[in-house]
N, C-alpha and C positions, 0 to 999 in steps of 0.2 A: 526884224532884229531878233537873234534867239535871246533869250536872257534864262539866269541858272531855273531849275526847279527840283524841288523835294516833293519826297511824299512817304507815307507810311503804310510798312504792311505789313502783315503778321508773320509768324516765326515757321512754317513749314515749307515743305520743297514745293508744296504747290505755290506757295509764296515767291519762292525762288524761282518758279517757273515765270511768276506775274512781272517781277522785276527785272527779269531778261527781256519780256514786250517790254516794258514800259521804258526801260534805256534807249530803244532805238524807234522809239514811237515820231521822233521828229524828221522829216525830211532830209537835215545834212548825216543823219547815220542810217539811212534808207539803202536798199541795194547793196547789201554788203558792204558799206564804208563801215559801220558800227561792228564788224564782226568780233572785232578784238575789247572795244567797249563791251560786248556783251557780255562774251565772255569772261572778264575782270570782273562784272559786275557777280554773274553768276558764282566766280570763285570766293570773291568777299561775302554775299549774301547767305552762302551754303555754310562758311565757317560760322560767319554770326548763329544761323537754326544749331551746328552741331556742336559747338565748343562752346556757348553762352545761353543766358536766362533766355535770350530771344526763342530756342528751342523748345522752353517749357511752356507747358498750357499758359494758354493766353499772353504767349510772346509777340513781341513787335519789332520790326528794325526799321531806322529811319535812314532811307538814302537822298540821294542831292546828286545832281548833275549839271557841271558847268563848262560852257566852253569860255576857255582861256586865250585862245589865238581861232584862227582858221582851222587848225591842224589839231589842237591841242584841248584834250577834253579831262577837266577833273572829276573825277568820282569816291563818293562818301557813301562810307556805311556803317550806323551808328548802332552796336548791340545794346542789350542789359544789364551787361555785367558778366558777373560772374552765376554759375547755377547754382539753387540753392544751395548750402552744404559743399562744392563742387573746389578742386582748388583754385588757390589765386595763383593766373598765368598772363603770360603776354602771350601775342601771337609771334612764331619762330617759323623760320626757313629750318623744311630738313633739307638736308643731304642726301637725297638718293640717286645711289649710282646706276649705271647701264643694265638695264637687265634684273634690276634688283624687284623682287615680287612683291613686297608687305605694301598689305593697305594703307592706303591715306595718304599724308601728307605730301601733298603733289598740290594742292590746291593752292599757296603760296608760291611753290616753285615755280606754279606757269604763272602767276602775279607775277613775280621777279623776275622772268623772262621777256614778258609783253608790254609792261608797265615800264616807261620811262624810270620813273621812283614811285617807291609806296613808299607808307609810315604808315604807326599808330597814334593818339594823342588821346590821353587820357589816365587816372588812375588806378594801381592793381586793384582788381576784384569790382570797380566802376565800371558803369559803361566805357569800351572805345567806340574811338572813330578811328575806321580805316580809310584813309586815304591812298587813291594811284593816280599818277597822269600817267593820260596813254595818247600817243602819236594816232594820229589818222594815217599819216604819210608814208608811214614803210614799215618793212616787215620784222618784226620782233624776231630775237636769235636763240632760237630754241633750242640749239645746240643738238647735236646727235644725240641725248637722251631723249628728246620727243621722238624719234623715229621708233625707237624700241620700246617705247609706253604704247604707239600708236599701232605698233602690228603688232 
């Protein structure tokens, strides 16, 4: 029987590197089934180090991983808050169009592509929690802007 697990781990991209193994450490997201789990994980985990306290000296984020059906896998990612001094924000979808060059904000947008649904749940300047369900079972619609990110 799989049953959910969390666990905790600090605020840098090697962190984020640790939480990418660790989402797909169990057998039903083995051999590329998990590829898209990982990736969602990755995207949430990166935002937590770079938009929240989780990035600052002796940051942590706390994730969780549950499957909800056969098919169906919940993923949590719980930052610090907000950075010291830092403003109070939520996390936002941009809009970037075809072709369009400025850094960043993409890391949601492929959440919002791959991820059945996200949320956040929590207070401005508090820690969130990001939640997505992501499908095992078919392929998310990345729409002609991934092809033009991609080459």
């Amino acid at each position: 029987m799989w049953s959910p697990r969390w666990a905790y781990f600090g605020g840098n991209t090697t962190d984020v590197a640790r939480v990418r193994e660790w989402s797909v450490r169990d057998a039903l997201l083995q051999n590329g089934r998990g590829f898209w789990v990982e990736l969602v994980f990755s995207e949430l985990a990166s935002n937590a180090v770079e938009h929240t306290a989780t990035g600052e000296q002796h940051g942590r984020m706390w994730v969780g991983l549950e499957l909800l059906s056969d098919q169906v896998v919940l993923l949590s990612v719980v930052d610090q808050g907000r950075k010291w001094g830092g403003p109070f924000s939520t996390p936002q979808l941009v809009d970037r169009q075809p072709g369009e060059m400025n850094p960043g904000g993409r890391g949601l947008w492929l959440v919002d592509r791959i991820a059945e649904y996200w949320w956040w749940e929590g207070e401005l300047g508090m820690p969130l929690e990001m939640r997505a369900m992501v499908r095992l079972d078919r392929e998310p619609d990345l729409g002609e802007a991934w092809y033009d990110l991609a080459s």
